[in-house]
MARLO-87480 format. One record per residue (C-alpha): y negated, x negated, z. Coordinates in pm, 1 decimal. Layout:
REM residues N
+----------+----------+----------+
!    north !     east !       up !
+----------+----------+----------+
!        Y !        X !        Z !
...
+----------+----------+----------+
REM end
This chain:
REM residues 369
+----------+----------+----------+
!    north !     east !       up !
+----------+----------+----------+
!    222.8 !  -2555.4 !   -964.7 !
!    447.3 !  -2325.3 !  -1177.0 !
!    457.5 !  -1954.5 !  -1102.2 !
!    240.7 !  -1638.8 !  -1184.3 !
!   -115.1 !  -1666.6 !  -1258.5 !
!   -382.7 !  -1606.9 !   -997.0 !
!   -510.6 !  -1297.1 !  -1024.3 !
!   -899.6 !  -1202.1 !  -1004.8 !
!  -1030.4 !  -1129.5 !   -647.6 !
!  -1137.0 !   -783.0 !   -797.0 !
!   -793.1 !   -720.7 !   -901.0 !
!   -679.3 !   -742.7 !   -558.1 !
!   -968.2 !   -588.1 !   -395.4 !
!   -835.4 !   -250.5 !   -633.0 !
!   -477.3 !   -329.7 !   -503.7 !
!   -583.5 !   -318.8 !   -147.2 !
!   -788.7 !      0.1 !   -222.8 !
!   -475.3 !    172.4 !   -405.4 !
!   -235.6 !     58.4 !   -139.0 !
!   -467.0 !    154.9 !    124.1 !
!   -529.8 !    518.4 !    -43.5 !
!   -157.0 !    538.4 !     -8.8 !
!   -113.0 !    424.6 !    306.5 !
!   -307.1 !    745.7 !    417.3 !
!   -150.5 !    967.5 !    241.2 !
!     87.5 !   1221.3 !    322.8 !
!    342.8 !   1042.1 !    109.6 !
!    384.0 !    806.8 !    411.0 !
!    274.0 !    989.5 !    757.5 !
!    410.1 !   1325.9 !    803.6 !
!     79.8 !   1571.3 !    858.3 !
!    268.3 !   1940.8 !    951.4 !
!    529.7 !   2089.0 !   1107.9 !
!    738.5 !   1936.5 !   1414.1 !
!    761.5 !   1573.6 !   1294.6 !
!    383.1 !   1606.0 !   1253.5 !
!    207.3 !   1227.2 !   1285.7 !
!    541.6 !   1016.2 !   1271.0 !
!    539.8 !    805.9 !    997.3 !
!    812.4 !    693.3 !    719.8 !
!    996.5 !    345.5 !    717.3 !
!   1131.3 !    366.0 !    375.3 !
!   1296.5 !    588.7 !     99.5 !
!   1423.3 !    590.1 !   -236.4 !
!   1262.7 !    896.1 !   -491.8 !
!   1619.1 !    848.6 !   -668.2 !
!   1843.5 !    870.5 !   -355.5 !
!   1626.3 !   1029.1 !    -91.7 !
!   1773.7 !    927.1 !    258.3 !
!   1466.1 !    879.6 !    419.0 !
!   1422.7 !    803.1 !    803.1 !
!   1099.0 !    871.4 !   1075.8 !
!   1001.1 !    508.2 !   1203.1 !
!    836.7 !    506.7 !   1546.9 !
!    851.9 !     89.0 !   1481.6 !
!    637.4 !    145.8 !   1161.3 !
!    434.6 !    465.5 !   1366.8 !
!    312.0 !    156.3 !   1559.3 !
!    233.6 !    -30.9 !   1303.4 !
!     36.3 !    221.1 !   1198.4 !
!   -174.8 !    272.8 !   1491.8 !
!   -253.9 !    -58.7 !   1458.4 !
!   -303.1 !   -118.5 !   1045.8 !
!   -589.0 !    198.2 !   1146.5 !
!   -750.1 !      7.6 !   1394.1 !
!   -794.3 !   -275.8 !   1154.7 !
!   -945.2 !    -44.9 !    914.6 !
!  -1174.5 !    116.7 !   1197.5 !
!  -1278.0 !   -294.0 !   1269.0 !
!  -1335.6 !   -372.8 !    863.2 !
!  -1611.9 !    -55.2 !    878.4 !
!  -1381.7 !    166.8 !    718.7 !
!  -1534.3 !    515.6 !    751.5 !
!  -1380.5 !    633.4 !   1137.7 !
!  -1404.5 !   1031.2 !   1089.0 !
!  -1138.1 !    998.2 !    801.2 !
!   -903.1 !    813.2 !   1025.8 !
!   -951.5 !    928.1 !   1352.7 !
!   -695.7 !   1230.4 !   1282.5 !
!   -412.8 !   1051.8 !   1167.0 !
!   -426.8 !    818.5 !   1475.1 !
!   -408.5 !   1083.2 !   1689.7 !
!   -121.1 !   1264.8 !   1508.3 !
!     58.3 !    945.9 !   1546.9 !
!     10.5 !    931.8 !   1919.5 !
!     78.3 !   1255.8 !   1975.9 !
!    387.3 !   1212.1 !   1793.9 !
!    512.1 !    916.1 !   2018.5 !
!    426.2 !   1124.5 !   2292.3 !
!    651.7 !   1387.0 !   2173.6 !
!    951.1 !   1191.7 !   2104.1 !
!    933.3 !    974.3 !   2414.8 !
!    828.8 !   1244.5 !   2634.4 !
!   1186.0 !   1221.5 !   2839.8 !
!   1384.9 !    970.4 !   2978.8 !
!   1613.3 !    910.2 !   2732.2 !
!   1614.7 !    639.6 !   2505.5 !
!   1550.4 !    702.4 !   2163.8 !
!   1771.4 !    564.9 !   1840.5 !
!   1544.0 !    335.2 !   1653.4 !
!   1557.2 !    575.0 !   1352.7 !
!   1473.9 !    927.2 !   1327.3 !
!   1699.2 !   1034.3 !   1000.1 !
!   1546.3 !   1298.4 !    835.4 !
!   1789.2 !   1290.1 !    498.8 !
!   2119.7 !   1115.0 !    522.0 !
!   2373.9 !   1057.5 !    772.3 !
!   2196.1 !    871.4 !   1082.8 !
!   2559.3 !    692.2 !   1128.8 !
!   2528.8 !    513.8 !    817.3 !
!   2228.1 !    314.4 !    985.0 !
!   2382.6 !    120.8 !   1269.8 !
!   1983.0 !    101.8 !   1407.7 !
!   2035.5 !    464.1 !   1499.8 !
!   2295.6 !    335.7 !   1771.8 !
!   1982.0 !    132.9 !   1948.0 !
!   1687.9 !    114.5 !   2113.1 !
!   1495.8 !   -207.2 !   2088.5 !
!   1231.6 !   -336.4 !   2301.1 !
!   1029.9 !   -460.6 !   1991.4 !
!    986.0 !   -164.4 !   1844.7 !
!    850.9 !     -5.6 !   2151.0 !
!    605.7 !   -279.2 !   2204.8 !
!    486.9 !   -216.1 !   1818.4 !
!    368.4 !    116.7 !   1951.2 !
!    258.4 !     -5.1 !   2297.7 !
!     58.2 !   -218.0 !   2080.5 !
!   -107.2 !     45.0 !   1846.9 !
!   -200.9 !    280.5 !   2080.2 !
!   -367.3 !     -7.7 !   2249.1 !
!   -559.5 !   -162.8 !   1993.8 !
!   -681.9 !    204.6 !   1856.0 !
!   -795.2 !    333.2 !   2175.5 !
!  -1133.0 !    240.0 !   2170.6 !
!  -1233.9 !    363.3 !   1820.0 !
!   -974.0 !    618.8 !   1748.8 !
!   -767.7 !    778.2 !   2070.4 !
!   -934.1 !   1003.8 !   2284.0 !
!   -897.6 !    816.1 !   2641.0 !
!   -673.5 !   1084.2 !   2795.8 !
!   -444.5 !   1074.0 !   2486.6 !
!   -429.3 !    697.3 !   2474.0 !
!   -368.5 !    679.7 !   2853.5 !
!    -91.6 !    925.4 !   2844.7 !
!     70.6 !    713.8 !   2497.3 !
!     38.1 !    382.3 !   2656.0 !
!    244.7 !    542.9 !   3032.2 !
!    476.1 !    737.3 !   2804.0 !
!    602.4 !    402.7 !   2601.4 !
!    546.8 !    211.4 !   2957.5 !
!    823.6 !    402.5 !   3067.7 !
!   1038.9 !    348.5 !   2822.7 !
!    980.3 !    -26.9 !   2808.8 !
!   1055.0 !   -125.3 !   3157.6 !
!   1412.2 !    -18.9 !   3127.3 !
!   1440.3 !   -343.5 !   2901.4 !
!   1341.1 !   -576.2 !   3194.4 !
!   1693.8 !   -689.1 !   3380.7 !
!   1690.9 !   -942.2 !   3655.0 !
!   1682.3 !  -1211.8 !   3476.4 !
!   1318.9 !  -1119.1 !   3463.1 !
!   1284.7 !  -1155.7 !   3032.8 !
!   1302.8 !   -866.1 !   2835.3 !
!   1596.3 !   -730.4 !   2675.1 !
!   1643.7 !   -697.0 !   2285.6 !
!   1792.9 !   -383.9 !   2290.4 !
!   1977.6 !   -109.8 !   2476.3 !
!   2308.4 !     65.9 !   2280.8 !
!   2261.5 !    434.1 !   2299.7 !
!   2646.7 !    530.0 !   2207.0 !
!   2941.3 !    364.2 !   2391.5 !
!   3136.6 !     32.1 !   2240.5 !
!   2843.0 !   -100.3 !   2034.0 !
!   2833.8 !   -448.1 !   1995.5 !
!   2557.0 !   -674.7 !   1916.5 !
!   2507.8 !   -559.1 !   1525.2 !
!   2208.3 !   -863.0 !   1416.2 !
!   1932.2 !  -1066.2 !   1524.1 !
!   1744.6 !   -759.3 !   1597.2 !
!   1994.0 !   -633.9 !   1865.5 !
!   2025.9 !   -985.3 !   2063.3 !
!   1760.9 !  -1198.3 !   2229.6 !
!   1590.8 !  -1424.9 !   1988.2 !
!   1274.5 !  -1611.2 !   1867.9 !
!   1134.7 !  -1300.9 !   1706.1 !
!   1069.5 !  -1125.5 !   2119.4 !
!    761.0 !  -1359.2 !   2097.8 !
!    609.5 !  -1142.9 !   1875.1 !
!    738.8 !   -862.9 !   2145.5 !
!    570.7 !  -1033.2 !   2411.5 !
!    268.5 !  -1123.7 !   2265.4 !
!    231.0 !   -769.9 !   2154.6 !
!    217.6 !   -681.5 !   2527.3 !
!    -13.0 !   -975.5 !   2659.7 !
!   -248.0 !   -967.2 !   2375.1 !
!   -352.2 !   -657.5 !   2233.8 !
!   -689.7 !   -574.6 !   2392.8 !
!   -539.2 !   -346.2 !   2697.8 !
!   -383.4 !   -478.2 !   3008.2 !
!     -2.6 !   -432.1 !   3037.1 !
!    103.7 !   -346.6 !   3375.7 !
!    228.6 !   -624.0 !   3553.0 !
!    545.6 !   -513.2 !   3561.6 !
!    580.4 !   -564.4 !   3168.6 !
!    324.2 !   -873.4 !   3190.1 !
!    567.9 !  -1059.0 !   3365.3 !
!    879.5 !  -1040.4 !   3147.9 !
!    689.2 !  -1053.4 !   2835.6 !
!    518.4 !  -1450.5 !   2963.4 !
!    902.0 !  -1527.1 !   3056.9 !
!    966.3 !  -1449.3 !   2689.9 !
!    704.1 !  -1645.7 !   2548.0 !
!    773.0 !  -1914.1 !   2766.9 !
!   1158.2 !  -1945.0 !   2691.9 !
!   1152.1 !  -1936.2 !   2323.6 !
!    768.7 !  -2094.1 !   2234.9 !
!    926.1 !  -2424.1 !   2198.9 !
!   1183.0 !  -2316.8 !   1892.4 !
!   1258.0 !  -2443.5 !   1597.8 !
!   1466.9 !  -2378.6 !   1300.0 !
!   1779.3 !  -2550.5 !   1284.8 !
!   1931.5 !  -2374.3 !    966.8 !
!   1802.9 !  -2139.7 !    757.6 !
!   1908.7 !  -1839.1 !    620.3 !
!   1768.8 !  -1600.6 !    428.0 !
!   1838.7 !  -1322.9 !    584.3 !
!   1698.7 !  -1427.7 !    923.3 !
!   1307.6 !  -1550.7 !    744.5 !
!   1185.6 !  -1196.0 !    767.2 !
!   1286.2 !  -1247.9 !   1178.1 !
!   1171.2 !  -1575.7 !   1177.4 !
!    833.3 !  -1547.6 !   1076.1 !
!    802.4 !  -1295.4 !   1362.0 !
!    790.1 !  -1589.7 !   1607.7 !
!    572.0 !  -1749.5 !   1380.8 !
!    329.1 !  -1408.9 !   1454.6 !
!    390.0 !  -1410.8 !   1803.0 !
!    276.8 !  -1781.2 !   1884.3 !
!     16.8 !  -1756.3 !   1664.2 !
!   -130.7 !  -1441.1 !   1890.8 !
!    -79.9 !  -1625.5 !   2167.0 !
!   -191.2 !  -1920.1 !   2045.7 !
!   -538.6 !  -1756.5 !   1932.1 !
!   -603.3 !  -1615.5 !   2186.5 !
!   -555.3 !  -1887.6 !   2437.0 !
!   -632.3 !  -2116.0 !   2227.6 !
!   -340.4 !  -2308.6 !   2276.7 !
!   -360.9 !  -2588.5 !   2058.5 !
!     20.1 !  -2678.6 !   2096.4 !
!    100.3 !  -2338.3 !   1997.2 !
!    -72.0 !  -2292.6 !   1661.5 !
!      1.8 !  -2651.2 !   1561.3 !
!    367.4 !  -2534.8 !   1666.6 !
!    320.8 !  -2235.5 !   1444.4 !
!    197.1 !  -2398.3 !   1150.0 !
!    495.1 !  -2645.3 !   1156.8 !
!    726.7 !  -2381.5 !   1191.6 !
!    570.2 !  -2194.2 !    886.3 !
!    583.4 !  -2501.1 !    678.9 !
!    951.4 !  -2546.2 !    734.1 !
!   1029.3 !  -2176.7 !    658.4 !
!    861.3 !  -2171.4 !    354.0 !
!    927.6 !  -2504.1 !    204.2 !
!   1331.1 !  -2433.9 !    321.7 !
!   1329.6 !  -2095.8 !    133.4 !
!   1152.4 !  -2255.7 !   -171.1 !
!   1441.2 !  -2169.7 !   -420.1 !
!   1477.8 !  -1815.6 !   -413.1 !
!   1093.3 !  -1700.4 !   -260.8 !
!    967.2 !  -1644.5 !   -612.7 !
!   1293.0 !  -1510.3 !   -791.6 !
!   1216.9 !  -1145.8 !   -908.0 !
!   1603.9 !  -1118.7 !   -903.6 !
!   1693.5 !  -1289.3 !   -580.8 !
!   1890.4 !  -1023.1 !   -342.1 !
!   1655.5 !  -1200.3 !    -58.6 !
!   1331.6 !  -1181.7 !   -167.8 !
!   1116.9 !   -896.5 !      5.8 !
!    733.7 !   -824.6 !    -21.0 !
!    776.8 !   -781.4 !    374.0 !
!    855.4 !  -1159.5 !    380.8 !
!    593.8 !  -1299.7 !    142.3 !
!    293.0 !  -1052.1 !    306.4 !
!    390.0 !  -1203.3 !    636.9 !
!    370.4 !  -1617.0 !    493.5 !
!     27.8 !  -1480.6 !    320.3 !
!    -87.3 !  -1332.4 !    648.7 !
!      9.9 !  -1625.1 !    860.1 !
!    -94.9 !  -1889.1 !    587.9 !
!   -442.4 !  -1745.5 !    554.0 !
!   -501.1 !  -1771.9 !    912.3 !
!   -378.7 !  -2109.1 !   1008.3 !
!   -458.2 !  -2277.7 !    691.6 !
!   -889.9 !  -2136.8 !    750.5 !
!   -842.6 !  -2236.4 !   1156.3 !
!   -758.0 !  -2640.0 !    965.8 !
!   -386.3 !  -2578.7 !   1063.5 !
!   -193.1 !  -2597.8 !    748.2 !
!   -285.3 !  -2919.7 !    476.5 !
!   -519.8 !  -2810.5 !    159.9 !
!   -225.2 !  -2904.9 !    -24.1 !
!    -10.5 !  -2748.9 !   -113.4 !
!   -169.6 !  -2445.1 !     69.4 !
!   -480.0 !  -2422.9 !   -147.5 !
!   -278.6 !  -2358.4 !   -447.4 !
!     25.2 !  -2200.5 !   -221.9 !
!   -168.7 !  -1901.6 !   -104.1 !
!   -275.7 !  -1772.5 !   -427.0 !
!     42.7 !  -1745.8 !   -598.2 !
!    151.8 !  -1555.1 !   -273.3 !
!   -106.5 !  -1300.3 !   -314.5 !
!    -15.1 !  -1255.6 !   -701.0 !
!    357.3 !  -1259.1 !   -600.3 !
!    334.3 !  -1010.2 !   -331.8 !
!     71.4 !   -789.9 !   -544.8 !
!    394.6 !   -781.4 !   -815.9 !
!    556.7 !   -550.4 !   -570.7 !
!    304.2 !   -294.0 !   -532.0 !
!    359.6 !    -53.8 !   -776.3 !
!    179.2 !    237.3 !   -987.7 !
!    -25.5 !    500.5 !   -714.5 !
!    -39.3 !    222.4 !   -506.8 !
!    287.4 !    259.5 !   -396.5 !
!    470.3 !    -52.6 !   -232.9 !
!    841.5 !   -162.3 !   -297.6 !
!   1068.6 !   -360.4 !    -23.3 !
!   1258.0 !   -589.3 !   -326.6 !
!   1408.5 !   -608.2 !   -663.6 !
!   1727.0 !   -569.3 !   -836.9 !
!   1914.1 !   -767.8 !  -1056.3 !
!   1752.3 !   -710.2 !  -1330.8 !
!   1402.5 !   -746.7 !  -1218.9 !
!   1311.0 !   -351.5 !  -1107.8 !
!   1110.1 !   -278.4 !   -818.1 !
!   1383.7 !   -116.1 !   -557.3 !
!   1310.4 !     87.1 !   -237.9 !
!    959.8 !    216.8 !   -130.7 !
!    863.0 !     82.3 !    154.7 !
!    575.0 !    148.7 !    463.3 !
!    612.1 !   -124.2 !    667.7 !
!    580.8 !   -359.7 !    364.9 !
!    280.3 !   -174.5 !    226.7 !
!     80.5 !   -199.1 !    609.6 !
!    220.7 !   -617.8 !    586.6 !
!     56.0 !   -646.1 !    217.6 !
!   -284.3 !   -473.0 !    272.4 !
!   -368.5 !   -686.8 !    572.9 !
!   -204.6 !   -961.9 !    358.3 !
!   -426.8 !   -903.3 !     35.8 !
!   -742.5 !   -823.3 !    294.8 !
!   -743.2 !  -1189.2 !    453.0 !
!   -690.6 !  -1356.4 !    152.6 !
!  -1019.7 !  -1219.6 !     60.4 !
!  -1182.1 !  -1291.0 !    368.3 !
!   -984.2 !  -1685.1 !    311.4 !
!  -1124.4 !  -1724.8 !    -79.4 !
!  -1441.3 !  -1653.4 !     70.4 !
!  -1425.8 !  -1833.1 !    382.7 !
!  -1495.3 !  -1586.1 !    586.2 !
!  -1184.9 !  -1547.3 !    753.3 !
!  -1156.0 !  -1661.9 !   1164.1 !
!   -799.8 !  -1698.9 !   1306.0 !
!   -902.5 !  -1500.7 !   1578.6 !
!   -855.6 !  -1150.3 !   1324.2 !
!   -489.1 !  -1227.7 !   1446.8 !
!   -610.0 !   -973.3 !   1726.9 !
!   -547.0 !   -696.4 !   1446.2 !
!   -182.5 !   -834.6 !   1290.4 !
!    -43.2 !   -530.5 !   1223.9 !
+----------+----------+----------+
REM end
């Protein structure tokens, strides 16, 4: 199979290690002052317009809880995780829904997320606070986190009884993308609420197994490019459920749906110069790949050669310090630094360890960050 050489397990045991050293830096989670334990989505050193990310603040919450589970050393973290709750506590401590972005350079109009408030990224952080709570969060500060973000999320339950994408904060706004309407990604929403180690209250349980229920039967019928990065979002979301059911029909549903994305964005996955190519993208086929292909899900071929040149493709993106990029330009050059990306390729490069060496269970989708 044509493409970029493998690269040595130890190579990407140091890229883990450099991205991970990053990752817990102050580079990416803000450690003084007001903003204090909200973390950064993305920025640009040559045009800063950087933004606060309670989405990626989630994330975060939960990428820490996965290193707490690997044995990584717990009095190291244990600060940052409660900075980021804290933080979430701060900003949701009203009743007013909050803009998806926090805009800390830049004008916040330019973003059209800052018009929103979406139900997904609220159950990111539901999610994190949940999973970190028993090695990390101090049970009154989890408890309080977890009914703050509560709050917040049941204003995204109509009658219908599912839950709603999103809520427009400013007057007139239509429905701007996927992420804005109803759509196969909410079963990563809803798993996020049903399976995360805590117990959602039932008032949340119930809309989020309507969710899963309406849109666990999907499948592709076109593809575009823009939407993979949403689509493999459902592929997470069944295969949470799926795991930890152990629903047959859904992970066999998940790996078919994972085949079809990848083999229908073949052309441009591996172009360093393709405008939709992202390292977001190809961490979350490695993720999902590594999973379902050790569980007996996905063929050995072409998977067994597949996954590797993910993991050297997606390790292209990370760049000197350990620092991550979203994409590239025309000409090749790593663009935009990016946190979400960076928590998506650590867990990425860390199960393809765990999947050379056959150690991995599909059952680590507990931690999917």
């Amino acid at each position: 199979m044509p493409g970029k050489p493998a690269v040595k397990k130890t190579a990407y045991d140091e890229i883990r290690a450099r991205l991970t050293q990053w990752l817990l830096s102050g580079d990416v989670q803000v450690r003084s002052g007001p903003e204090a334990g909200a973390v950064l989505g993305w920025f640009d050193p040559a045009a800063p317009r950087r933004f606060l990310y309670p989405e990626a603040t989630g994330y975060y919450l939960t990428f820490l809880a996965y290193l707490a589970h690997r044995g990584f050393e717990l009095d190291a973290i244990r600060i940052y995780a409660q900075q980021a709750a804290d933080w979430l506590c701060r900003r949701y401590v009203g009743d007013e829904l909050q803009p998806a972005r926090v805009y800390v350079d830049g004008d916040a109009r330019a973003d059209w997320r800052s018009g929103y408030s979406f139900s997904f990224d609220l159950a990111m952080m539901w999610r994190g606070i949940a999973l970190s709570r028993a090695a990390l969060l101090p049970s009154a500060t989890a408890s309080r986190a977890l009914a703050t973000i509560e709050r917040h999320l049941v204003r995204f339950v109509p009658s219908s009884g599912e839950l709603r994408a999103s809520i427009p904060l400013l007057p007139g706004l239509g429905h701007a993308s996927w992420a804005s309407r109803s759509g196969p990604f909410q079963t990563k929403c809803a798993a996020a609420l049903l399976y995360s180690g805590a117990a959602a209250p039932e008032k949340l349980q119930s809309p989020a197994r309507a969710t899963m229920a309406r849109f666990c039967n999907w499948s592709a019928e076109a593809f575009q490019p823009e939407l993979l990065h949403h689509n493999l979002y459902f592929v997470e979301g069944l295969l949470m459920a799926g795991a930890a059911e152990r629903n047959q029909t859904y992970l066999r549903h998940a790996a078919r749906a994972l085949e079809r994305l990848v083999m229908a964005h073949w052309s441009w996955l591996w172009d360093e110069c393709s405008a939709f190519a992202r390292s977001d993208g190809l961490a979350q086929i490695l993720r999902a790949g590594c999973l379902l292909h050790a569980a007996g899900y996905l063929p050995k071929n072409p998977w067994s050669e597949l996954l590797p040149r993910l993991a050297a493709t997606l390790s292209s993106y990370c760049g000197s310090g350990g620092v991550m990029h979203f994409r590239r330009d025309g000409a090749g050059s790593l663009q935009h630094v990016n946190v979400w990306s960076g928590l998506f390729a650590a867990q990425a490069l860390s199960w393809y360890g765990q999947w050379e060496g056959s150690g991995l269970s599909i059952h680590s989708v507990i931690w999917l960050v």
